[in-house]
C-alpha positions as CSV (number, residue, x, y, z in Angstrom):
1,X,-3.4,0.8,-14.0
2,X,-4.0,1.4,-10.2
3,X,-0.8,2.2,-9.5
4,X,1.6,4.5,-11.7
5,X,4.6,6.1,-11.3
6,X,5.6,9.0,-13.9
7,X,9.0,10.8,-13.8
8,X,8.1,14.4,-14.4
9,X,11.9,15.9,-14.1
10,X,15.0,14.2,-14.3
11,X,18.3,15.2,-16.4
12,X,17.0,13.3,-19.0
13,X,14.4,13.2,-22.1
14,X,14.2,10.3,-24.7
15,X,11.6,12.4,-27.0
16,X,11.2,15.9,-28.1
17,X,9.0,18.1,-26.4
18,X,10.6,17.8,-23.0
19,X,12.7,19.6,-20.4
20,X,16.0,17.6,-18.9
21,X,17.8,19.4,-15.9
22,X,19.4,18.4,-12.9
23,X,16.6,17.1,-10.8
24,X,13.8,14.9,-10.1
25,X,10.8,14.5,-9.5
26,X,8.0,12.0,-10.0
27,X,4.0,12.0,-9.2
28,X,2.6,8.9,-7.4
29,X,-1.0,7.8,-9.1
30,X,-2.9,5.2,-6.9
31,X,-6.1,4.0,-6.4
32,X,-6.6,6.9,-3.6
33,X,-4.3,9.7,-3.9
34,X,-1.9,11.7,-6.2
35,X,1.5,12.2,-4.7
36,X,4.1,14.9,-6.1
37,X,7.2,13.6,-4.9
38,X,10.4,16.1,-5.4
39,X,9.8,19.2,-7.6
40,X,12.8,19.2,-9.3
41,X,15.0,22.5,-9.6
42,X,11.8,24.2,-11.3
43,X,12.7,24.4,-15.1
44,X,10.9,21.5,-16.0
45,X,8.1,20.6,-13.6
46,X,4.9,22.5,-15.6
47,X,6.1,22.3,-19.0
48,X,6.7,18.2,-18.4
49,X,4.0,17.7,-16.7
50,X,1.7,19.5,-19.6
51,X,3.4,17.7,-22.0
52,X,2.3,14.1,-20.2
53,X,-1.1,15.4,-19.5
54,X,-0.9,15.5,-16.2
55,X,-2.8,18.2,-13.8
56,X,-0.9,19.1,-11.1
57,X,-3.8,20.4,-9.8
58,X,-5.3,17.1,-8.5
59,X,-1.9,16.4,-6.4
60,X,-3.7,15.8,-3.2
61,X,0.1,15.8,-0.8
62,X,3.6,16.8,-2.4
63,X,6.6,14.8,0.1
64,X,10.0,15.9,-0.5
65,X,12.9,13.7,-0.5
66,X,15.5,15.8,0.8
67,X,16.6,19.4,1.1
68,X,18.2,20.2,-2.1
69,X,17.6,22.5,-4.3
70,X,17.5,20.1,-7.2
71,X,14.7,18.4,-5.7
72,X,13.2,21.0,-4.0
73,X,13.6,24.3,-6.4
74,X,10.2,23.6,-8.2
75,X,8.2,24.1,-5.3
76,X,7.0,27.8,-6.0
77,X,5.8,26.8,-9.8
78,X,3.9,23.7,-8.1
79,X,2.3,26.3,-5.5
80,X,1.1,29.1,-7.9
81,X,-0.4,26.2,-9.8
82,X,-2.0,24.6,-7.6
83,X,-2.3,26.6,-4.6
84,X,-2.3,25.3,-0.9
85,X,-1.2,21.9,-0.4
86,X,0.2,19.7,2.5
87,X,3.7,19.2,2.3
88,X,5.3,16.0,4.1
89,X,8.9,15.9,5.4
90,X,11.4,16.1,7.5
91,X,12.3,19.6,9.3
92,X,16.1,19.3,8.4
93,X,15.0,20.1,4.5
94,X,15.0,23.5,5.9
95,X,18.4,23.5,7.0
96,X,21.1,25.5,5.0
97,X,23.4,22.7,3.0
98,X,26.6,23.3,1.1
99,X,28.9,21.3,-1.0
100,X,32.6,21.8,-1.7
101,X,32.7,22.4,-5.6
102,X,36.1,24.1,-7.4
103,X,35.4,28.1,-7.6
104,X,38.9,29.2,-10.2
105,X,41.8,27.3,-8.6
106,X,40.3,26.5,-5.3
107,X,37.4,24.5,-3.4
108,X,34.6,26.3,-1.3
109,X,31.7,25.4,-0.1
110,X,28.6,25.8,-2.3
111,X,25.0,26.9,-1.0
112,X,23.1,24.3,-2.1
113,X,20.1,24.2,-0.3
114,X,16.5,24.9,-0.2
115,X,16.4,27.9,-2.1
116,X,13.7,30.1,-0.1
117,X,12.4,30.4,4.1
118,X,10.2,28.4,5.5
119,X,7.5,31.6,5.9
120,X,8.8,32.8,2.2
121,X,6.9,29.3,1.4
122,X,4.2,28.9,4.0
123,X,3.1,32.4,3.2
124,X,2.7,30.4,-0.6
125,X,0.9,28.0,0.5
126,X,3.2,25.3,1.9
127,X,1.2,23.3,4.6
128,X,4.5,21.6,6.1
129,X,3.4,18.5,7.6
130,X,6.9,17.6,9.5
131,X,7.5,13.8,9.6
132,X,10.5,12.4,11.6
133,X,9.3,8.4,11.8
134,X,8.6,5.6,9.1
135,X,5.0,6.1,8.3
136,X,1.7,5.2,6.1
137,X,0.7,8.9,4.5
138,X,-1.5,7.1,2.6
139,X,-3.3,3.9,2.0
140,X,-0.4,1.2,1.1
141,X,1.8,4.2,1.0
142,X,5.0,5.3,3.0
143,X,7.5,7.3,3.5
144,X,11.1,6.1,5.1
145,X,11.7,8.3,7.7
146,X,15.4,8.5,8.8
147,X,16.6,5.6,7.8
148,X,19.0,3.7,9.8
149,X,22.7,3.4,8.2
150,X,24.4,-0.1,9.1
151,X,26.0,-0.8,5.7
152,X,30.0,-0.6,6.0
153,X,30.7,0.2,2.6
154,X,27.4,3.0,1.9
155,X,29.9,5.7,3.4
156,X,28.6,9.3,1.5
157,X,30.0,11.8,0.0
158,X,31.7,13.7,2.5
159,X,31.9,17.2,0.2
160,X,28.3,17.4,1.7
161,X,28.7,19.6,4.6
162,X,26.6,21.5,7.1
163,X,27.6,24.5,9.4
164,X,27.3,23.5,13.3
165,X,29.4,24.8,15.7
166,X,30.8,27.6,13.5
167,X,32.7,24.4,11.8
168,X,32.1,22.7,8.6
169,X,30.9,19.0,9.2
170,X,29.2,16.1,7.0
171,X,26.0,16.5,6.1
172,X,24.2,13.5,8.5
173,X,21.1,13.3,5.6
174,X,18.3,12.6,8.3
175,X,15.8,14.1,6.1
176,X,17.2,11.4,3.2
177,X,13.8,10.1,2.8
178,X,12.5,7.4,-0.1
179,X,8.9,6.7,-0.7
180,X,7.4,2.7,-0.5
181,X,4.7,1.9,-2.1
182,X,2.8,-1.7,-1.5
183,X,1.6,-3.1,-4.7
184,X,0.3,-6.8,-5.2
185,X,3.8,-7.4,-7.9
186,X,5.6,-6.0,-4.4
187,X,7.4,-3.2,-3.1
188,X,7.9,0.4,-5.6
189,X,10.9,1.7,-3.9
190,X,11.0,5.7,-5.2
191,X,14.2,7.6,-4.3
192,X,14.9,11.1,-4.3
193,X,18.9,10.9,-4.2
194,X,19.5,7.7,-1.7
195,X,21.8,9.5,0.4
196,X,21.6,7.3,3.0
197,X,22.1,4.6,1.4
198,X,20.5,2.1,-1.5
199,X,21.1,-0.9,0.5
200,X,20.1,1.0,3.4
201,X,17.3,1.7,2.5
202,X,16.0,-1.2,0.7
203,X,16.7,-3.4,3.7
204,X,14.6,-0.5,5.9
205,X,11.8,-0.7,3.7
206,X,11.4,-4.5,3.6
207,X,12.0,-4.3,7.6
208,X,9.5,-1.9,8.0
209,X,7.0,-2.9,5.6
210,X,7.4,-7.0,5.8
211,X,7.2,-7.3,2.3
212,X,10.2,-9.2,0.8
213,X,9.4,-8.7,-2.9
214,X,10.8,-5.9,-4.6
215,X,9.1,-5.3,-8.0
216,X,10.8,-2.2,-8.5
217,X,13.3,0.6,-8.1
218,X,12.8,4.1,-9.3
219,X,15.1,7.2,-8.9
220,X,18.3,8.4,-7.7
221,X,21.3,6.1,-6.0
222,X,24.0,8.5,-5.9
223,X,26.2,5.9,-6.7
224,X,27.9,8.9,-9.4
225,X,29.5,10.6,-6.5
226,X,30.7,7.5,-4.7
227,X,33.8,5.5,-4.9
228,X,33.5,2.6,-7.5
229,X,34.1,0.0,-5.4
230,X,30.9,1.0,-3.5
231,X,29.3,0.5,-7.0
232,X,30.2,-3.1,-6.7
233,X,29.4,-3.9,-3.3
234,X,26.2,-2.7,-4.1
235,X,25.5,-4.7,-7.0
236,X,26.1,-7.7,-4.4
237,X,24.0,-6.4,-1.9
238,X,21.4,-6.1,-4.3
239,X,21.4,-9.8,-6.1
240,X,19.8,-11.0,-2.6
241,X,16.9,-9.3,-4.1
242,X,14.3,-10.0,-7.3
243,X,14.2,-6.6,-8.3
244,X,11.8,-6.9,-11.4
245,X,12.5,-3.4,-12.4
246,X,15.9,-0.9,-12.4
247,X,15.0,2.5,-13.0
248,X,17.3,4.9,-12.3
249,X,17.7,8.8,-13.0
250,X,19.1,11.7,-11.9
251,X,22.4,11.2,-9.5
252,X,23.6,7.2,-10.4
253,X,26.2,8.6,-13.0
254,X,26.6,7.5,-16.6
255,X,29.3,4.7,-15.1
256,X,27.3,3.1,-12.6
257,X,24.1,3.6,-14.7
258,X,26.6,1.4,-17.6
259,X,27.4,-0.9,-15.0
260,X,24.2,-1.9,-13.2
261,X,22.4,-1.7,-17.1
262,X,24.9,-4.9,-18.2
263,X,23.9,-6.5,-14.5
264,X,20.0,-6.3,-14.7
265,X,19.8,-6.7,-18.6
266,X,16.1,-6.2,-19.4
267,X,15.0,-5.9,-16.3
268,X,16.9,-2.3,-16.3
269,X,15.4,0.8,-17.4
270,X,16.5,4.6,-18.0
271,X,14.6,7.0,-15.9
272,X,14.3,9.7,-18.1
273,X,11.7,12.2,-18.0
274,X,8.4,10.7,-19.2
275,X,9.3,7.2,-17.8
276,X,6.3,5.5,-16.6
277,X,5.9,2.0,-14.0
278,X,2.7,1.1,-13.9
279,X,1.1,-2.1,-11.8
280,X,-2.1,-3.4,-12.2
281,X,-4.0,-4.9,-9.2
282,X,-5.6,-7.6,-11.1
């Protein structure tokens, strides 16, 4: 295969031997590079990726979808086993998030966030390589960049909040960023969480990459923490495409997940940890 895509942590397993948790993360195998993309909240990341044989070691770039500490928590195990590496994303994964969640018989606001400094992690070994624009990190591959939101009905969670001001506001999700990946079968779409958007950002990836085939979808859509008649609106949106392959994991929800499986039939597929895409170029 020339291109693979492996889901190294996700919340969950189909065989024994594994480690579900709330997270995600996938490595990126293609004909030049290995790609970590997310790390996951860092139970699972080295004990997964033993158990699939693969070395993170040879990881030549880690990108990181988002600033979350589901997605970003495994960064530290990656580091002590690998050592330096170049880190690609956006500068707002450093900011501090929070998430209204019920604490006894009230709601506060949750740190949620990158769990360590930026020098706590550069002094690691984080290169941080800080990427605000749509862009090719590597040949046939690229990541989103902040991806315009034009959909009416991909509205957000608005529990999400940031501090600015000294007020609480919604969390705006610029760093929401997806990887594309240009295969001859089409476009590998790999989300982190798809904060911004599913729709949004499969109509920015075709836009920006002119390719009009999707041959897959892999990852997070959030769609769990959204109202259901977003669900629905989505699955419209997204018969204008040929999607060839439905993965997803992590944040879609066991609802949507029920929902888009009876849509896509055999063309869906659970995410779990160990799930592997592959595309021959032949």
């Amino acid at each position: 295969m020339d291109w693979k895509i492996t889901v190294l942590c996700e919340n969950t397993v189909a065989s024994p031997g594994f480690l579900g948790e709330h997270g995600f993360a996938a490595l990126v195998e293609t004909p030049e590079e290995t790609i970590l993309f997310d790390t996951g909240q860092g139970f699972g990341l080295v004990q997964n990726a033993l158990r699939l044989q693969k070395d993170l070691r040879r990881v030549t770039r880690l990108v990181l979808s988002h600033g979350h500490f589901d997605h970003t928590g495994g960064l530290l195990s990656f580091l002590g086993i690998h050592g330096p590496c170049d880190v690609t994303a956006h500068p707002d994964v450093l900011v501090e998030r929070f998430r209204w969640m019920p604490v006894g018989s009230e709601e506060k606001p949750l740190s949620i966030g990158i769990p360590w400094h930026e020098a706590y992690l550069t002094t690691r070994g984080a290169r941080f390589r800080w990427q605000r624009e749509f862009a090719e990190i590597s040949p046939n591959v690229f990541i989103s960049g902040e991806v315009p939101r034009k959909t009416a009905f991909e509205t957000g969670d608005p529990k999400f909040v940031v501090r600015k001001n000294g007020q609480w506001a919604p969390d705006p999700f610029l760093d929401d960023y997806s990887l594309f990946v240009v295969t001859p079968r089409g476009l590998i779409v790999l989300l982190g969480c798809a904060h911004a958007g599913l729709i949004n950002i499969l109509n920015h990836a075709v836009e920006k990459t002119g390719e009009e085939r999707i041959h897959a979808i892999v990852g997070g859509t959030h769609l769990g923490f959204s109202p259901e008649v977003q669900t629905e609106d989505t699955l419209r949106a997204l018969r204008k495409y040929r999607i060839e392959v439905l993965a997803t994991s992590h944040c879609t929800g066991q609802r949507p997940v029920a929902r888009l499986a009876a849509e896509f039939g055999d063309r869906f597929a659970f995410g779990h940890v160990g799930f592997v895409l592959g595309v021959f170029s032949g």
